[in-house]
Structure formats: structure tokens, C-alpha cells
mmCIF file as gemmi writes it, N, C-alpha and C atoms, coordinates in Angstrom:
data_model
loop_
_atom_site.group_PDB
_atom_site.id
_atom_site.type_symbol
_atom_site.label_atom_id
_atom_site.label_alt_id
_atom_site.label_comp_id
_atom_site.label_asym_id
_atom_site.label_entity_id
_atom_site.label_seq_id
_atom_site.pdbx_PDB_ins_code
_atom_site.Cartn_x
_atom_site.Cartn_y
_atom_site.Cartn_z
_atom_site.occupancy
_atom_site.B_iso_or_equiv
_atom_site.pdbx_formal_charge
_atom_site.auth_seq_id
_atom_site.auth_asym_id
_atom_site.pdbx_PDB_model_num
ATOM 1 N N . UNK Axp A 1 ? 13.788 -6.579 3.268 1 0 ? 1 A 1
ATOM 2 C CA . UNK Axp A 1 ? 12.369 -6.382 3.084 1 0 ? 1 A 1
ATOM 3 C C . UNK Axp A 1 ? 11.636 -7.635 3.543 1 0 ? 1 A 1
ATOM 4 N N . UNK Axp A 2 ? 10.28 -7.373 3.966 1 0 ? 2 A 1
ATOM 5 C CA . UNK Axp A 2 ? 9.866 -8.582 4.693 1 0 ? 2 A 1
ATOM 6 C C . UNK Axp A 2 ? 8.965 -9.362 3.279 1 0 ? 2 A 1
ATOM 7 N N . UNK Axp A 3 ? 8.116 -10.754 3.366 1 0 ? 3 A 1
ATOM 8 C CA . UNK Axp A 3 ? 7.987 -11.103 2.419 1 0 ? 3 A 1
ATOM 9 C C . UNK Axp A 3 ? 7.058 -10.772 1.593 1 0 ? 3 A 1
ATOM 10 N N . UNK Axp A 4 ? 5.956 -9.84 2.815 1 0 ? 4 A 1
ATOM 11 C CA . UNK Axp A 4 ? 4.969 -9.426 2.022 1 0 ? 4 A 1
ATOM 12 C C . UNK Axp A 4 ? 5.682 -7.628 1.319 1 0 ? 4 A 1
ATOM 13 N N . UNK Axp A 5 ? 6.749 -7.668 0.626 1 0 ? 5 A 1
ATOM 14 C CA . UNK Axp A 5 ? 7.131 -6.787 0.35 1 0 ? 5 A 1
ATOM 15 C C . UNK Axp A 5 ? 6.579 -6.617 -1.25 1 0 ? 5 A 1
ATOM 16 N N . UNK Axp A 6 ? 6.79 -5.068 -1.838 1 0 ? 6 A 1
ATOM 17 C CA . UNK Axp A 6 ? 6.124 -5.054 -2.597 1 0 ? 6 A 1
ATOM 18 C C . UNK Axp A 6 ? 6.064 -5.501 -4.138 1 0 ? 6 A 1
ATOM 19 N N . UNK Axp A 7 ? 6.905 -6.71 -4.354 1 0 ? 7 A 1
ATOM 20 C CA . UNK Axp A 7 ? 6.783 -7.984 -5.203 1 0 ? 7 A 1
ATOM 21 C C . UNK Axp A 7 ? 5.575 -8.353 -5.171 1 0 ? 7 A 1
ATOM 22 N N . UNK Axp A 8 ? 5.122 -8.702 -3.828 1 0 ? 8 A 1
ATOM 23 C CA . UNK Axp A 8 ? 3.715 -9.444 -3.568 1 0 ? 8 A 1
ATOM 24 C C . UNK Axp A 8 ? 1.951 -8.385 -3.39 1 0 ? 8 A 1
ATOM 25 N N . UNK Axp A 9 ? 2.417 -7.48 -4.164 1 0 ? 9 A 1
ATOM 26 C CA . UNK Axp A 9 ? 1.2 -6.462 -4.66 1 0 ? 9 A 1
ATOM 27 C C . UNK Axp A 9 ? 0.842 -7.136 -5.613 1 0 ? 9 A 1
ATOM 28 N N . UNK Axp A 10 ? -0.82 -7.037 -5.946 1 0 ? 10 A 1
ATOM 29 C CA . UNK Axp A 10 ? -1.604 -7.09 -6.962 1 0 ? 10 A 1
ATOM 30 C C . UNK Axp A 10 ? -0.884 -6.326 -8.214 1 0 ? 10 A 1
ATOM 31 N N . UNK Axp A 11 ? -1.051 -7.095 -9.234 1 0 ? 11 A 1
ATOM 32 C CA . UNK Axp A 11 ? -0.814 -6.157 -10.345 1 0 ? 11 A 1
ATOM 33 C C . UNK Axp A 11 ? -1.318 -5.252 -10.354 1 0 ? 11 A 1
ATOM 34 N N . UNK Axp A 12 ? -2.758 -5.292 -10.324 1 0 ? 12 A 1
ATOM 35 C CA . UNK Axp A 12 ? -3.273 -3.36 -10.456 1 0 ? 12 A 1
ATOM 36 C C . UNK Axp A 12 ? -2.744 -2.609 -9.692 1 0 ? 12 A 1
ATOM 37 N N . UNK Axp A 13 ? -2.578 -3.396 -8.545 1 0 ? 13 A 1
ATOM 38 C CA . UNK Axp A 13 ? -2.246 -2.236 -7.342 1 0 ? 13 A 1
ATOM 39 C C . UNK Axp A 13 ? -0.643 -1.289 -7.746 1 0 ? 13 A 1
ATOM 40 N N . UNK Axp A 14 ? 0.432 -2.918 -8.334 1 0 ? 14 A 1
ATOM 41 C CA . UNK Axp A 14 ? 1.827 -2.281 -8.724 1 0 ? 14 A 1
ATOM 42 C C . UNK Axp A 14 ? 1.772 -0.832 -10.297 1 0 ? 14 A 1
ATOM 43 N N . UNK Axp A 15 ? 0.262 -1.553 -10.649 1 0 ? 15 A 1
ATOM 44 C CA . UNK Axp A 15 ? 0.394 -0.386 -12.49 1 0 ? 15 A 1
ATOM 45 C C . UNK Axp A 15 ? -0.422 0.846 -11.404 1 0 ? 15 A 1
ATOM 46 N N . UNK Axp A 16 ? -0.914 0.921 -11.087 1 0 ? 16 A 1
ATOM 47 C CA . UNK Axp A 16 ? -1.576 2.317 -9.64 1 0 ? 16 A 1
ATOM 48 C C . UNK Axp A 16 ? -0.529 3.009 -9.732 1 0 ? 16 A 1
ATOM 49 N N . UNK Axp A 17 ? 0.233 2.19 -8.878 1 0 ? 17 A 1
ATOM 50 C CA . UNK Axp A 17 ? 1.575 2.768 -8.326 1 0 ? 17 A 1
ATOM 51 C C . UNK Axp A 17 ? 2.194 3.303 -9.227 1 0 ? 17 A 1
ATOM 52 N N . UNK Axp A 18 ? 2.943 2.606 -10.517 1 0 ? 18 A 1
ATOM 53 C CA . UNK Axp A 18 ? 3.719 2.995 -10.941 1 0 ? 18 A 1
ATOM 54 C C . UNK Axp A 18 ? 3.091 4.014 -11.992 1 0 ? 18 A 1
ATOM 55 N N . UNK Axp A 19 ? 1.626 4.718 -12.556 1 0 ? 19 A 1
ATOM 56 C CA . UNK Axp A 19 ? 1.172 4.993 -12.856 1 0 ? 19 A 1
ATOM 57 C C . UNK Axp A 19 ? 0.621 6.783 -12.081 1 0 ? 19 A 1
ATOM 58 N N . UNK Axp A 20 ? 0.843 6.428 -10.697 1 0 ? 20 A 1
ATOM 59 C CA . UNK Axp A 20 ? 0.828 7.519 -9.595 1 0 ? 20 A 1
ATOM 60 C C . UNK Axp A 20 ? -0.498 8.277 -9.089 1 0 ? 20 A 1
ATOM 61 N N . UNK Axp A 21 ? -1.672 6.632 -9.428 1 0 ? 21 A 1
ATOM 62 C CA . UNK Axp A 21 ? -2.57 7.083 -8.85 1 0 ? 21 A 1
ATOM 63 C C . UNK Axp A 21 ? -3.29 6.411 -7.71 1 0 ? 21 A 1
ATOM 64 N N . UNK Axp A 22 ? -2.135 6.525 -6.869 1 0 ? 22 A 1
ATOM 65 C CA . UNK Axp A 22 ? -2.343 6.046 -5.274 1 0 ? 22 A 1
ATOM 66 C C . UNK Axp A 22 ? -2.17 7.611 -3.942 1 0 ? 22 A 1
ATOM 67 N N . UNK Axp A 23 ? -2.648 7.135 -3.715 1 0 ? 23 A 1
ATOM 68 C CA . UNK Axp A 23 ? -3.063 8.76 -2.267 1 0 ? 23 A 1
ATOM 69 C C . UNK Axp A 23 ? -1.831 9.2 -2.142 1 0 ? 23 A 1
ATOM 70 N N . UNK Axp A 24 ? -1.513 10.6 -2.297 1 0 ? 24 A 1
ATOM 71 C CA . UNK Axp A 24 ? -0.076 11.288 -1.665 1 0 ? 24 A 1
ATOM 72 C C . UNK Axp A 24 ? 0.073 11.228 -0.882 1 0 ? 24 A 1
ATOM 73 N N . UNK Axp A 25 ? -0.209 10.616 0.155 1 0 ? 25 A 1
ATOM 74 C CA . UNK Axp A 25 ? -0.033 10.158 1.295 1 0 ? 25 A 1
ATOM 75 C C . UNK Axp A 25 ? 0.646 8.757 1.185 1 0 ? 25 A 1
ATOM 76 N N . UNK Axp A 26 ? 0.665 7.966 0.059 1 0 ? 26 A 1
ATOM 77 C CA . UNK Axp A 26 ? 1.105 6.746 0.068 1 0 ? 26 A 1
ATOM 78 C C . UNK Axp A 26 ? 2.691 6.832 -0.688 1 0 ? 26 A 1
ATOM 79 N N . UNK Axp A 27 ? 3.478 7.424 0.041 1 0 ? 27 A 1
ATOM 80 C CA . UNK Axp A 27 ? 4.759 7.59 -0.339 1 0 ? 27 A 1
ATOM 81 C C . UNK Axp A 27 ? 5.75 6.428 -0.779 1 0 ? 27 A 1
ATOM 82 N N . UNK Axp A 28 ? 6.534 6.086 -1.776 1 0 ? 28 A 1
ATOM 83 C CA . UNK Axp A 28 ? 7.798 5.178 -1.328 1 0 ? 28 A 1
ATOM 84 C C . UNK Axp A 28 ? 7.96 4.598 -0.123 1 0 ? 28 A 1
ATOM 85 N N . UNK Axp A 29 ? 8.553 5.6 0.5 1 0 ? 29 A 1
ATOM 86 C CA . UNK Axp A 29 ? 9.311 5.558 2.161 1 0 ? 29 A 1
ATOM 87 C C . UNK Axp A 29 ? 7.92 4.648 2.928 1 0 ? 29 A 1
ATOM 88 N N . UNK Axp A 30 ? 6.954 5.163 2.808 1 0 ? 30 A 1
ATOM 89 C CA . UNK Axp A 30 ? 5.912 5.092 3.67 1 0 ? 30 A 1
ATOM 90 C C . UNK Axp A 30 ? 5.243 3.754 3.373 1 0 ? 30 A 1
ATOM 91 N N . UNK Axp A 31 ? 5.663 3.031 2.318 1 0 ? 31 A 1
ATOM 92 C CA . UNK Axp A 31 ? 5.157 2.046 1.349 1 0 ? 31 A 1
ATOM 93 C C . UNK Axp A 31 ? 6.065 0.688 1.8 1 0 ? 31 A 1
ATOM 94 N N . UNK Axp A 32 ? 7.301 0.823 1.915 1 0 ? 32 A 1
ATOM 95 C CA . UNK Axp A 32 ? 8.458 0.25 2.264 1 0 ? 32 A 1
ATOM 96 C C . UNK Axp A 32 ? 7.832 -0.085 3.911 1 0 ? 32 A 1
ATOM 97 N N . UNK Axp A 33 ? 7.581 1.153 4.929 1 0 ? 33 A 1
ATOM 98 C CA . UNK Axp A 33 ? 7.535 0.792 6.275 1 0 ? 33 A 1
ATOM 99 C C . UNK Axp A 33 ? 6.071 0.128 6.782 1 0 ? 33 A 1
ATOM 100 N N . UNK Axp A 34 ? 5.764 0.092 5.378 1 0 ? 34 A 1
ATOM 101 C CA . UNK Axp A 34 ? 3.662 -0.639 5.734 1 0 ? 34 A 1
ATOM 102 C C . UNK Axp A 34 ? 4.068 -1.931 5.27 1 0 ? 34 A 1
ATOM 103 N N . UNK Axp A 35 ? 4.88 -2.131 4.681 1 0 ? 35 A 1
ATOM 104 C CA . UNK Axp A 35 ? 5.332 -3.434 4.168 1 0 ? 35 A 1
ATOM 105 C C . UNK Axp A 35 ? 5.316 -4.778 4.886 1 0 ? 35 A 1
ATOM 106 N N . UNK Axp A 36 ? 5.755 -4.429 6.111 1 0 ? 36 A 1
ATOM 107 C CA . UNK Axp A 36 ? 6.055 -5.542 7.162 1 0 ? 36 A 1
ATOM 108 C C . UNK Axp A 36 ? 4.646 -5.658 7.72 1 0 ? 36 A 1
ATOM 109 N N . UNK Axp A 37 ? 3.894 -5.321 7.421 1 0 ? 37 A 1
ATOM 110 C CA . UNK Axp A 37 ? 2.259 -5.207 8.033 1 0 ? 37 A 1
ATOM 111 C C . UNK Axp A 37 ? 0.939 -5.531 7.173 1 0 ? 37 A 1
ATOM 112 N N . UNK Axp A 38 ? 1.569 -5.489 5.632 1 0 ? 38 A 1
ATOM 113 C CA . UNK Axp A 38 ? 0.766 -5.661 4.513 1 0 ? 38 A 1
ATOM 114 C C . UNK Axp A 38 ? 0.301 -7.012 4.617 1 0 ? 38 A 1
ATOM 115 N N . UNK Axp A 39 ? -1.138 -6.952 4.446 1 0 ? 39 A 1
ATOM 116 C CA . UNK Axp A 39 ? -1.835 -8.532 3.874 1 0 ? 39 A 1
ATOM 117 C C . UNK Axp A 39 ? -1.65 -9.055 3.364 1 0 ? 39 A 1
ATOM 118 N N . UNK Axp A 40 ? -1.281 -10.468 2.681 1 0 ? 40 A 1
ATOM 119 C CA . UNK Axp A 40 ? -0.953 -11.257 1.925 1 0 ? 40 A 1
ATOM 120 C C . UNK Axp A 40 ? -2.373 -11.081 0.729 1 0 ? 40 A 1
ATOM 121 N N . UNK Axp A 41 ? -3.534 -11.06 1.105 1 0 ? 41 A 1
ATOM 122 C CA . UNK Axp A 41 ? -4.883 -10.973 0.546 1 0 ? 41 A 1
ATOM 123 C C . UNK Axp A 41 ? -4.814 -9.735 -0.254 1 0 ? 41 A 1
ATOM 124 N N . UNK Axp A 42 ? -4.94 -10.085 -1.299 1 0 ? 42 A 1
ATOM 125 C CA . UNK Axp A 42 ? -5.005 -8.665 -2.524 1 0 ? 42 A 1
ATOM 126 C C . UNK Axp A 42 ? -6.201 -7.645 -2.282 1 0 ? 42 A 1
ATOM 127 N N . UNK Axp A 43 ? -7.466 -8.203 -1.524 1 0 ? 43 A 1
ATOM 128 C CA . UNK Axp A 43 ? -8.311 -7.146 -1.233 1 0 ? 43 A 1
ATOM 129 C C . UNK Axp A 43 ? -8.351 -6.638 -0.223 1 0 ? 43 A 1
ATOM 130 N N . UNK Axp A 44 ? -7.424 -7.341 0.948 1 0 ? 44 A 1
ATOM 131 C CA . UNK Axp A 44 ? -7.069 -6.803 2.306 1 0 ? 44 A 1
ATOM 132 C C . UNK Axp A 44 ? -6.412 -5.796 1.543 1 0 ? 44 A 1
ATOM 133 N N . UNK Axp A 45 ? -5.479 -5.482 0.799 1 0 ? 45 A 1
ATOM 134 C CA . UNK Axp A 45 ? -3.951 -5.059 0.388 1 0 ? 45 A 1
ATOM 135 C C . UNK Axp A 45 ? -4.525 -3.688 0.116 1 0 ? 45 A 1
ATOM 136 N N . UNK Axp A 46 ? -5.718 -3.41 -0.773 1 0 ? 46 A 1
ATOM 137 C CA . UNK Axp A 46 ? -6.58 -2.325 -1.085 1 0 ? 46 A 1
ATOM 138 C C . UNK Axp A 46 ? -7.11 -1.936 -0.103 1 0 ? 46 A 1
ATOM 139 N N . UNK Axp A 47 ? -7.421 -2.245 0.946 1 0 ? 47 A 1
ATOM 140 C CA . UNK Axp A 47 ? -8.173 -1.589 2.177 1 0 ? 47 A 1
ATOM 141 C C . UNK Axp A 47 ? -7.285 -1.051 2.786 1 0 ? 47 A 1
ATOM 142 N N . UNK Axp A 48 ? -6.08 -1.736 2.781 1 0 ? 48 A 1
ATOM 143 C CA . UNK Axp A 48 ? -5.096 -1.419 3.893 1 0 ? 48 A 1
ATOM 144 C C . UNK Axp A 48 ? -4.596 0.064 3.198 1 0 ? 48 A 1
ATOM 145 N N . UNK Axp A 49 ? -4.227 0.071 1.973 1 0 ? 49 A 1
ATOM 146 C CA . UNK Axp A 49 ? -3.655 1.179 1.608 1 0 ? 49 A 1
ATOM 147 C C . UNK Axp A 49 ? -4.365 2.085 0.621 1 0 ? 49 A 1
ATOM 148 N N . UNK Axp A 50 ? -5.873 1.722 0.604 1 0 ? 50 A 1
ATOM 149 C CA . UNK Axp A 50 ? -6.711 3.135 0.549 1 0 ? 50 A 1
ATOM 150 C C . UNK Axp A 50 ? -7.182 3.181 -0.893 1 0 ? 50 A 1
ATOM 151 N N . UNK Axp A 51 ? -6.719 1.814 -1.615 1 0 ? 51 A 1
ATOM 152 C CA . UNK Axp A 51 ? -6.807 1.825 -3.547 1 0 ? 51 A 1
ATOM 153 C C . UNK Axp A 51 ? -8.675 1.582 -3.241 1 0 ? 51 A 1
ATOM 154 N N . UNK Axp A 52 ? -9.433 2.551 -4.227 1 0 ? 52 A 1
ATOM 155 C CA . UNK Axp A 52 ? -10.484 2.131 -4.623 1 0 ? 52 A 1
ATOM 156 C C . UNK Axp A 52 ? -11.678 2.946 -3.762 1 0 ? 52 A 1
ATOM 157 N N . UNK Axp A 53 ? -11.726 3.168 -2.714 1 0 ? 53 A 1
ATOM 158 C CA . UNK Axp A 53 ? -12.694 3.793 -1.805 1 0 ? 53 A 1
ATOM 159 C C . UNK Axp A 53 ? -11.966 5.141 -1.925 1 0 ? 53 A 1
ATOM 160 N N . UNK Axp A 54 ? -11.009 6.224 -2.187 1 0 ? 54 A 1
ATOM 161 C CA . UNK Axp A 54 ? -10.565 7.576 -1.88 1 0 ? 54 A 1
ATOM 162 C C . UNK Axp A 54 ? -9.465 7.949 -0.899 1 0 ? 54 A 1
ATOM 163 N N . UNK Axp A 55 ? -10.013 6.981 0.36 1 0 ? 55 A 1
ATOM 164 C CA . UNK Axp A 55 ? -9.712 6.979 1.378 1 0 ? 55 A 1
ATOM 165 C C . UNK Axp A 55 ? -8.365 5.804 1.731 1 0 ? 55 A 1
ATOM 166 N N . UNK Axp A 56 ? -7.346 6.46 2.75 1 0 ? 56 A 1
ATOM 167 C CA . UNK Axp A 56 ? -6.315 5.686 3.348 1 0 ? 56 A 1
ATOM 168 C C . UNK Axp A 56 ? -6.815 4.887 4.353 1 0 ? 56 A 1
ATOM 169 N N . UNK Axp A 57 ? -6.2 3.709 4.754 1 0 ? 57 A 1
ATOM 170 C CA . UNK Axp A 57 ? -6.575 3.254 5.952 1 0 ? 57 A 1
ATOM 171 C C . UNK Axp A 57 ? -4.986 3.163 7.245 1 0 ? 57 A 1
ATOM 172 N N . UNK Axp A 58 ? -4.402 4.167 6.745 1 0 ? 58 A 1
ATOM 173 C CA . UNK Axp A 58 ? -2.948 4.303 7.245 1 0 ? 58 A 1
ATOM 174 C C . UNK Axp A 58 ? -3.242 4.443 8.077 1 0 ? 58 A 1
ATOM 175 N N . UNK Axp A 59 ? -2.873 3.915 9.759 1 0 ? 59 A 1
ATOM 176 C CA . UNK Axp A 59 ? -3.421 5.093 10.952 1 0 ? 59 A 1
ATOM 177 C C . UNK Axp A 59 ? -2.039 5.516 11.234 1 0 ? 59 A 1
ATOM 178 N N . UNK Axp A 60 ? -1.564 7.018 12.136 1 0 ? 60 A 1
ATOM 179 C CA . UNK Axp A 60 ? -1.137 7.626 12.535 1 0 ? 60 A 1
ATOM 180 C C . UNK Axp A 60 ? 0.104 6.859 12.313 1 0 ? 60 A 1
ATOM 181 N N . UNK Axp A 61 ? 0.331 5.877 13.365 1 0 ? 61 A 1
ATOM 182 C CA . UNK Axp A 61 ? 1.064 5.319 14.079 1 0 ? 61 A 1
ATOM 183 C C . UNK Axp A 61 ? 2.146 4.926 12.505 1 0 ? 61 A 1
ATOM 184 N N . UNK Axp A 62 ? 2.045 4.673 11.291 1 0 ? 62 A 1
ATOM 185 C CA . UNK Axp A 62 ? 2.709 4.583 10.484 1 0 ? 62 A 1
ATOM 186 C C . UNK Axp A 62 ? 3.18 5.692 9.481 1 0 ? 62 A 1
ATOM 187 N N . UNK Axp A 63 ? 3.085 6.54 10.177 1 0 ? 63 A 1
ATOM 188 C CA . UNK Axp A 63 ? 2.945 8.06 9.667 1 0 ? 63 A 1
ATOM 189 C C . UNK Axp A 63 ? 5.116 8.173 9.269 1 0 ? 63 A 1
ATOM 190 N N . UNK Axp A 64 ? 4.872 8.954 8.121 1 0 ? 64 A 1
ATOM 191 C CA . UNK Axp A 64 ? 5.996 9.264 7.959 1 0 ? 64 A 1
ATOM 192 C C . UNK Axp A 64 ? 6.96 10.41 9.448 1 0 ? 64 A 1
């Protein structure tokens, strides 16, 4: 796993998660392969993966 792996999530973002209210679109698998791409910045980290606005910012290209 690379370093921004998901150790280095915001707490809210990890109780979201483990709580299961992050986009069905934001899978395990799919979580693992955004990993190597994730922001170090906790509010980048929310944009990138869609916490807070409704919306994903996944594009295609990381598509399961």
C-alpha cells in the first residue's frame, strides 16, 4: 500500500467509512486503488472522494 494509504484518512472520514456512509460507489477495492493518488490534505481527501458535497469526484479512469 502506498503511504497515503488508508491509515492516513481523517478520522471522520475512517468513522464515515466504517459507519457506511460514504457513496456506493466508494467501494473497498475502489478505495485501495484511489489510494496511490489520495491527498495527504484532509480536505483535499473529502473532495477527492466525494465526503460532504453528495457528490464523487472519482473520474472514470479509476472506475472499478
Amino acid at each position: 500500500m502506498s503511504s497515503a494509504g488508508p491509515h492516513s484518512l481523517s478520522p471522520d472520514m475512517v468513522r464515515a467509512l466504517l459507519e457506511g456512509r460514504q457513496s456506493i460507489e466508494l467501494t473497498p477495492t475502489r478505495l485501495l486503488r484511489l489510494s496511490k493518488d489520495l491527498p495527504h490534505d484532509w480536505s483535499e481527501q473529502r473532495h477527492f472522494l466525494g465526503f460532504g458535497d453528495g457528490r464523487s469526484k472519482i473520474s472514470g479512469r479509476n472506475a472499478l
